[in-house]
N, C-alpha and C positions, 0 to 999 in steps of 0.2 A: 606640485602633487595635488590631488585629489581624489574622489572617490573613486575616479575610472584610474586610479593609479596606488593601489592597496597592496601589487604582488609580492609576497616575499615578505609582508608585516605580521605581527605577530598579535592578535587582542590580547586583552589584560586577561580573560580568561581562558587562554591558552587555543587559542584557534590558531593555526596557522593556514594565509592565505595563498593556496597555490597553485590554481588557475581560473581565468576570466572566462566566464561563459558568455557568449556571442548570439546563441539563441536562447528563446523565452523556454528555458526546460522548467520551469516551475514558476509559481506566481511574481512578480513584481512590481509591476507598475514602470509608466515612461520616465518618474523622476528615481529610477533606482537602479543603481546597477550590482550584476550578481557576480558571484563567486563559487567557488567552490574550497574549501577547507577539510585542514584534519586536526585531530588533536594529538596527544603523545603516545595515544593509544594505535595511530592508524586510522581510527575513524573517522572518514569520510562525512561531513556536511555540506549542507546550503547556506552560505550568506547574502543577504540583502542588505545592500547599503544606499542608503539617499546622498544623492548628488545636490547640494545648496546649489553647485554653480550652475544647474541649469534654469535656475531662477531668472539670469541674467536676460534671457528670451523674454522677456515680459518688461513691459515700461515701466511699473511698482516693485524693482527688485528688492525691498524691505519687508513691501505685504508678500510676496511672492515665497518669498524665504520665510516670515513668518507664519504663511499658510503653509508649507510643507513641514515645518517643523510640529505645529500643532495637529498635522494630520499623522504622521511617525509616530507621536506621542499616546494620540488618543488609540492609535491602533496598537500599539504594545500594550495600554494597558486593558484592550480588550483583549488581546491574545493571552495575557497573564489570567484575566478572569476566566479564560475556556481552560487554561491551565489548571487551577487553582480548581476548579469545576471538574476536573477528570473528564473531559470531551474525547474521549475515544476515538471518534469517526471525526473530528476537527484538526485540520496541520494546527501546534503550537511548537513554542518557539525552544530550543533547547539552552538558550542563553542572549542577551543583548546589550549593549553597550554603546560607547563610544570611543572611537579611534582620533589619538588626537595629531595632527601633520603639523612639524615643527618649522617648513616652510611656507606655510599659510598664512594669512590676517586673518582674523575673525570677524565673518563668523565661517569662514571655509574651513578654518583652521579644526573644527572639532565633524567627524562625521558619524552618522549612527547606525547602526546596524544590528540586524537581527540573525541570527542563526537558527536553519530548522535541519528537520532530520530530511535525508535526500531520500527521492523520490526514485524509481523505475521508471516510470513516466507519464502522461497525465491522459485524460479521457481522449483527448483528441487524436496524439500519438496512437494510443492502443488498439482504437475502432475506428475513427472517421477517416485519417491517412489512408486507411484500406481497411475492405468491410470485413466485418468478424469473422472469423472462423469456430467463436467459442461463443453461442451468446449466452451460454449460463453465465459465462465469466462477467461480459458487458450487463446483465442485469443484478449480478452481484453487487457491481459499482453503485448502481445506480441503487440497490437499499441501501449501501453503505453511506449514500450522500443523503436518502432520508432521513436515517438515522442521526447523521452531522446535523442535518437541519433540525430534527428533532432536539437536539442539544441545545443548537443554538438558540432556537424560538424559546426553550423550555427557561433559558436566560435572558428573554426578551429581547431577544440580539435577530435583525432582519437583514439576511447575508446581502440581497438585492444585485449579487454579482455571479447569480449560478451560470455556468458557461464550462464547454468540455475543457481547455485549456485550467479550468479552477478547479479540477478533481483529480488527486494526484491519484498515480497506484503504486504501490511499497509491498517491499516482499510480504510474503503467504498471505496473498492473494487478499489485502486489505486496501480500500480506497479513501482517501479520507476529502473532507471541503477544507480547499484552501483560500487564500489570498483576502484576507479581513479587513481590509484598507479601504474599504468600501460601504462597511455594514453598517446600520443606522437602530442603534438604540431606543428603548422604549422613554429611556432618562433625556432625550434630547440633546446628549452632550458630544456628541458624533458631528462632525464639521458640514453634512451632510444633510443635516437633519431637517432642512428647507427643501431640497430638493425633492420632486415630486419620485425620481428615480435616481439610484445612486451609479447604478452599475453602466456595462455597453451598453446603449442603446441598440443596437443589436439586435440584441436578446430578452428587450424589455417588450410585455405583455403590450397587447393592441390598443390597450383603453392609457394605455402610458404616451405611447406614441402620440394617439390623437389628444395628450396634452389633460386628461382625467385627473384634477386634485385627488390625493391623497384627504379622504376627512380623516381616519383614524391611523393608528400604529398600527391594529390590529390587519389593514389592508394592504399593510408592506407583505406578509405573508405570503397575500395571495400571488404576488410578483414571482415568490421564492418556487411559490407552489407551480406555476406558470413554466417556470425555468425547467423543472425537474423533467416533467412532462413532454417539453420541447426536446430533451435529449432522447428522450426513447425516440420523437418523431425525426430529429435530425440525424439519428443510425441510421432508422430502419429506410427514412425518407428522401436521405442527401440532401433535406433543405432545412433552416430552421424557421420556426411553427408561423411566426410572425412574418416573414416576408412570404412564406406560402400563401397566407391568408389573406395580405394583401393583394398578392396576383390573381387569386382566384375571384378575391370582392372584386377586382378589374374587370374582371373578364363577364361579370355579372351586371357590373354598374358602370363604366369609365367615366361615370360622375362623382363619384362615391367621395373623392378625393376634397371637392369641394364641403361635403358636409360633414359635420362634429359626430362624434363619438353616438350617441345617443340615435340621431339620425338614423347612421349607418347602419348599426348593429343588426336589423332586419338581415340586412345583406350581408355581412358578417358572419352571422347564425348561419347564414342558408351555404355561405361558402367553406364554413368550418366543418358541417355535416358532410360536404363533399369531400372536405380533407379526410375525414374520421373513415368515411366510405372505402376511399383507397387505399387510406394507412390497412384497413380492416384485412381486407383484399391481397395487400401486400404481405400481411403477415398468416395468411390461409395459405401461399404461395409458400411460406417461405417453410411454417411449423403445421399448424393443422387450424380445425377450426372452434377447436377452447381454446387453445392459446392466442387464439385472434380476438376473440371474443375477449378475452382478459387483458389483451394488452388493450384495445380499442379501446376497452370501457375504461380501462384506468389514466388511459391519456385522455379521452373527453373527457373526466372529470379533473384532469390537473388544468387542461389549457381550454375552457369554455372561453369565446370571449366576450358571454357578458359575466362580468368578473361577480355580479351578484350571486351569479348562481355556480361560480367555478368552485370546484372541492365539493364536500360532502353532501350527497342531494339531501339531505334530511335534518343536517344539522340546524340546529336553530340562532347560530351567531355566527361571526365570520371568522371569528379565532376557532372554533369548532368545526366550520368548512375547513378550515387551511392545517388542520390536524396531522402533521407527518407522518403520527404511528397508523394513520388509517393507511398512508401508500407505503411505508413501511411492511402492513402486513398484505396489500394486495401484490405489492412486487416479492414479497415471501411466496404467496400461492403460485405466482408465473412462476419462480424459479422452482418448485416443487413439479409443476406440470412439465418442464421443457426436462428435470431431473427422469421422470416417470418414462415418459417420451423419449427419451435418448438424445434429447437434442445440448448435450454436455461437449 
């Protein structure tokens, strides 16, 4: 027995586990496998549980076990601080523990687990499987993940994993930022906290890619801020913001690849303006031409990529560019204009 063999067990605090989910319907990570639970009431939850034995794929299965154990840890007791913080717009956990397997050796013998509230289903499900049909709703989401982010930052907490698959949506119409396993602290106590980027690469900002140190805390922000922005362009665009960018600096430079960040950025600039151009275009196409104008403008200022000057054009620090209640309140105004517009 093991973690991928929980059905039918009962936690200490009353979860009963009673079916294995197969696809990624909510956050987890490759070393964890999920669940679904209820308690005596009916009620329907999510459990995550870490699998120790898939440690065994690694040559170091001591450090291997010991790094997933200390990254479970550090992430509950971040998810208890967004708790304990009342984070509204952040998934926290409804309970966690440990299940202990009485035909195990230790250390398989003990496994941990977190239980959260279940989800509807997540950014990607709602909008990108197939394109909106509601985009008040899809911009909804996406203040509600401002908003999360605004939590989080406000606790010095840098999520570094924003990605549609990480934004759940839960009844009456609220979405919240999931999956915390990734985030990287202002206190450096986050397993993470070397890595220039914690999250997919993927979906990490262009100056990350080409490999840009991190000098401050205050610059994981703008990665967050970066993310946000990419979802408005990966709805409305079918692509996301960073491999666009790159194909287009291609098509300008096919040298481009050769030179560092710094270098590039010329080309970068000149290809991003072209992005911004037809997101513009496409969204004149789609609502009218304020709401283009407002969506444009608020996505070139999430995903510039020169990260100096990504966020707030006026601010004068970088924690004050990367301010969430400023796209907070600019994705309040699109959603008022597409409200006005009928576009609900």
């Amino acid at each position: 027995m093991s973690a991928n063999d929980l059905l039918g067990l009962t936690t200490d605090c009353g979860w009963e586990i009673f079916e294995k989910i197969s696809t990624k319907q909510h956050s987890g990570g490759n070393f964890c496998v999920r669940y679904l639970v209820r308690d005596s009431s009916g009620n329907v939850a999510f459990l995550k549980a870490m699998d120790l034995s898939r440690a065994f794929q690694f040559q170091d299965r001591l450090k291997a076990m010991n790094d997933l154990t200390s990254h479970y840890l550090f992430e509950r007791e971040v998810l208890n601080k967004c708790k304990d913080k009342n984070m509204t717009k952040v998934v926290v956990p409804l309970s966690a523990g440990e299940i202990r397997l009485k035909n195990q050796l230790p250390p398989l013998d003990e496994v941990y687990f977190i239980v959260f509230e279940r989800a509807e289903n997540d950014l990607r499900q709602a909008f990108l499987n197939s394109p909106p049909d509601r985009w008040y709703c899809f911009f909804r989401a996406i203040k509600h993940t401002c908003i999360g982010l605004e939590q989080l930052h406000g606790a010095r907490i840098a999520h570094q994993d924003i990605k549609p698959s990480n934004i759940l949506n839960f009844e009456k119409e609220v979405s919240k930022v999931a999956d915390l396993g990734r985030v990287i602290d202002s206190d450096g106590e986050s397993p993470f906290s070397q890595n220039y980027f914690a999250g997919d690469p993927n979906y990490a900002p262009i100056e990350i890619v080409l490999k840009v140190k991190v000098n401050s805390f205050n610059e994981r922000y703008l990665a967050d801020l970066n993310a946000v922005g990419s979802l408005i362009y990966q709805t409305l665009m079918g692509v996301q913001i960073t491999g666009a960018l790159t194909s287009e600096a291609l098509h300008i430079s096919p040298a481009i690849q050769r030179l560092d960040y710094h270098q590039a950025l010329p080309v970068f600039e000149t290809a991003f303006f072209t992005l911004m151009d037809r997101l513009h275009q496409e969204c004149k196409a789609r609502f009218d031409i304020e709401i283009a104008n407002a969506v444009a403008n608020t996505v070139t200022e999430m995903c510039h990529p020169n990260y100096k000057k990504r966020g707030a054009p006026k601010a004068n620090n970088t924690r004050a560019r990367a301010n969430m209640r400023r796209y907070t309140s600019k994705i309040n105004g699109i959603l008022r204009l597409l409200k006005i517009k009928g576009f609900v």
